[in-house]
N, C-alpha and C positions, 0 to 999 in steps of 0.2 A: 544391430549397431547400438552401442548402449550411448545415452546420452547424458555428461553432468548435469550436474544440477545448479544452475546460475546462482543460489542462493547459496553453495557450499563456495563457488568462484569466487564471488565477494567477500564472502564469511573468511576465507583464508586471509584475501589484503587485510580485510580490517584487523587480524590477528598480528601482522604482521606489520604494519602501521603501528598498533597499541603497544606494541613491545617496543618498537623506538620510542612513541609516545613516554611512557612508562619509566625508560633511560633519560630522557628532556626533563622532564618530570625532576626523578632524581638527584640529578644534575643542578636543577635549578634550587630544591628542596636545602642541598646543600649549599650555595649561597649565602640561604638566607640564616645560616649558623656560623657560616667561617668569617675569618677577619676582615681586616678592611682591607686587606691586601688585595684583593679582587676588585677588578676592574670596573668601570661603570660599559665598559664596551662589551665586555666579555658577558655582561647582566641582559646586555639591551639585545644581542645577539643570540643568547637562551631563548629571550622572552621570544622573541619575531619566530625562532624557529619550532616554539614549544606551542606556540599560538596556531602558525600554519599548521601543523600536524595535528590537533584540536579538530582544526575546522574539516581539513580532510576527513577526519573519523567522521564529524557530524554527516558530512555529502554519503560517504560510503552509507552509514544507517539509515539515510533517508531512500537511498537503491535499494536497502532489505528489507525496510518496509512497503515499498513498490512491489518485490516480489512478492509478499504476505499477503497485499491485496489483491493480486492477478489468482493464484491461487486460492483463495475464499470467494472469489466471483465463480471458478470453475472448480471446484474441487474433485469431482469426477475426472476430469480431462487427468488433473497433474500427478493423482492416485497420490493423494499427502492425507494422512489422518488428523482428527484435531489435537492429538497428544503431540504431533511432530510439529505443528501450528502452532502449541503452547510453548515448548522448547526453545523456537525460533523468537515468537516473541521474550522471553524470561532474558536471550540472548541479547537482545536488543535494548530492552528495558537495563538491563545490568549494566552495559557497556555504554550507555547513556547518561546512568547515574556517576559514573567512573567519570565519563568526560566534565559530565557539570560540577563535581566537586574539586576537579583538578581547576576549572574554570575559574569558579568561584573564590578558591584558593591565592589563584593570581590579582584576581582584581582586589583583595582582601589585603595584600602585599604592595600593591601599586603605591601608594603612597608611605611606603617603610622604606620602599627604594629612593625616590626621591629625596627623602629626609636625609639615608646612610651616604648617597652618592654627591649632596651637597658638601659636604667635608671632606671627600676626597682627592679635590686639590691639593691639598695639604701635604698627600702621598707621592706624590706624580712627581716626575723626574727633574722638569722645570721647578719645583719651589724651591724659596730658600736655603729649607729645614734639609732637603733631601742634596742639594750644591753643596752643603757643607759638610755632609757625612760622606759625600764622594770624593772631596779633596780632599778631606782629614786622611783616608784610609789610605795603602800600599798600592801599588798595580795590579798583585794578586788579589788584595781587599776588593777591589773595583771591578775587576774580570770577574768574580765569583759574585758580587751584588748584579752585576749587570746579567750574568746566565741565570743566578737564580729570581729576578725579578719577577713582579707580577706581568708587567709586559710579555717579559719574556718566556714565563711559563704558558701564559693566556694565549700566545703566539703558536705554540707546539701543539697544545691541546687544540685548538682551531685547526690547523692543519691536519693533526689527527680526523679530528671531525667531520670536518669536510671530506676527507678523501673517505671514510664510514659513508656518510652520506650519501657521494659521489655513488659508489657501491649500491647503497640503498636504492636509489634512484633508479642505475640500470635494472637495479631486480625489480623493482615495481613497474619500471616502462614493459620488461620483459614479460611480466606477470599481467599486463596490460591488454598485450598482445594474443598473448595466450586467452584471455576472457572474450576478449575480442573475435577470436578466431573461434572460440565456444560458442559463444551468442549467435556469431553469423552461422555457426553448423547449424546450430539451434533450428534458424531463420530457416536456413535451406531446407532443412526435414519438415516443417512444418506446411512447406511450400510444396513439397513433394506429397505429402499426404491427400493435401487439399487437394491436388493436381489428380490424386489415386481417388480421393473421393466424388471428383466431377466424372471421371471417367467412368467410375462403375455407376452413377446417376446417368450419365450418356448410354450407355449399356442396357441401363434399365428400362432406359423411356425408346431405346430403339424397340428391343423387348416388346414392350407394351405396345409399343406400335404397329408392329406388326401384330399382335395377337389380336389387336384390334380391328386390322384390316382383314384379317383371316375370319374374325366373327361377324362383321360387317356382311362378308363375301358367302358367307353363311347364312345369314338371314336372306340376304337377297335371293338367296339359291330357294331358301325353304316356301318363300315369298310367290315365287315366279312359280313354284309346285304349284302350292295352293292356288293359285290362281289359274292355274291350265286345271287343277281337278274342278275348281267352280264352273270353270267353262263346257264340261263335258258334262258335269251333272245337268245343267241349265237347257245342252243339248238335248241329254233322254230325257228329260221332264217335256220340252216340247212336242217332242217326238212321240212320246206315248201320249199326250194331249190328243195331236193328229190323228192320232190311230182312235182312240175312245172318238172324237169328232165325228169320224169319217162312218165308225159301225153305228152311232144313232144315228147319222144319216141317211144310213142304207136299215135299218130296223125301223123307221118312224117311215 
């Protein structure tokens, strides 16, 4: 039965996290070059979702560094060489750097947002400036300012997103389960083995056990010889005593 490799189970999420990540990213990058027309909701709702998917990658990297070190404690047991050790770390190091620049990037902007979103009242449906260019216009002027709004486009593309997301989501619960169901096979064989390894140590020491009692029952045997031959030596030794005795008795 072949068994994955918990470190490739993760390896995939995190691939597949960084490639949303990497669209957030994008997404956001663009903001911060287009007009004012962009919303400060549509900003703050990037941020939160650009931020959660950051820190997910950070949790997944710190499970692949967990596996790096279960693996370098036993390297015999998991049969990994240290070229595949190196690889794994480079992986992790890279996709670390990835995260902290995208990081860094945001907190660098933190305060250009603030600055751009302060004047964006100015845009927003309620002010003045924007009251007066909606009466001035036709019905049709107004139908086609109010579809193509920033609201209103901010509106679709959220919904778009979300339901992406939504998606996302199930495949990663999905993907969840599946690692899940890895791990515990994992657990189970590992459990089975030990179970195979007590049993042939049970095996052994019965083994041993008996060979013991067998040589035991052996000595004792050799034991009990020697000792009935000392007894019979002990015997003629007296015996011809008697006899040497008895003829200087009768010669003297």
């Amino acid at each position: 039965m072949t068994l994955e490799d918990p470190f490739f189970v993760v390896k995939d999420e995190v691939f597949r996290a960084l490639k949303k990540t990497r669209g957030l990213y994008r997404r956001w990058s663009d903001f911060q070059s287009e007009s004012e027309l962009i919303t400060k909701d549509e900003i703050d709702w990037t941020n939160t979702e650009l931020k959660n998917s950051l820190r997910s990658i950070e949790w997944d990297l710190e499970d692949l560094e967990d596996t790096i070190d279960i693996v370098e404690k036993n390297p015999s047991k998991f049969k990994i060489d240290n070229k595949e050790l190196t690889k794994r770390k480079h992986f992790i190091d890279s996709t670390k750097s990835e995260i902290q620049s995208m990081k860094d990037r945001l907190s660098m902007n933190r305060g250009k947002d603030k600055d751009k979103f302060a004047r964006q009242p100015l845009l927003e449906n309620n002010s003045p400036a924007r009251l007066t260019s909606m009466h001035s216009g036709t019905k049709y002027s107004k139908l086609e300012n109010e579809i193509e709004s920033p609201q209103h486009q901010f509106l679709q593309r959220q919904q778009m997103y979300e339901v992406q997301n939504q998606e996302d989501q199930l495949e990663a619960i999905a993907d969840s389960l599946g690692s899940l169901k890895t791990v515990s096979r994992h657990i189970g064989i590992e459990l089975d083995e030990q179970e195979g390894m007590l049993d042939e140590f049970r095996t052994e020491l019965e083994s041993t056990d008996s060979k013991l009692d067998t040589t035991m029952k052996k000595m004792a045997k050799v034991l009990r010889i020697s000792n009935e031959k000392g007894q019979w030596i002990a015997i003629i030794v007296l015996i011809v005593v008697i006899i040497i005795v008895i003829l200087l008795f009768f010669i003297l």
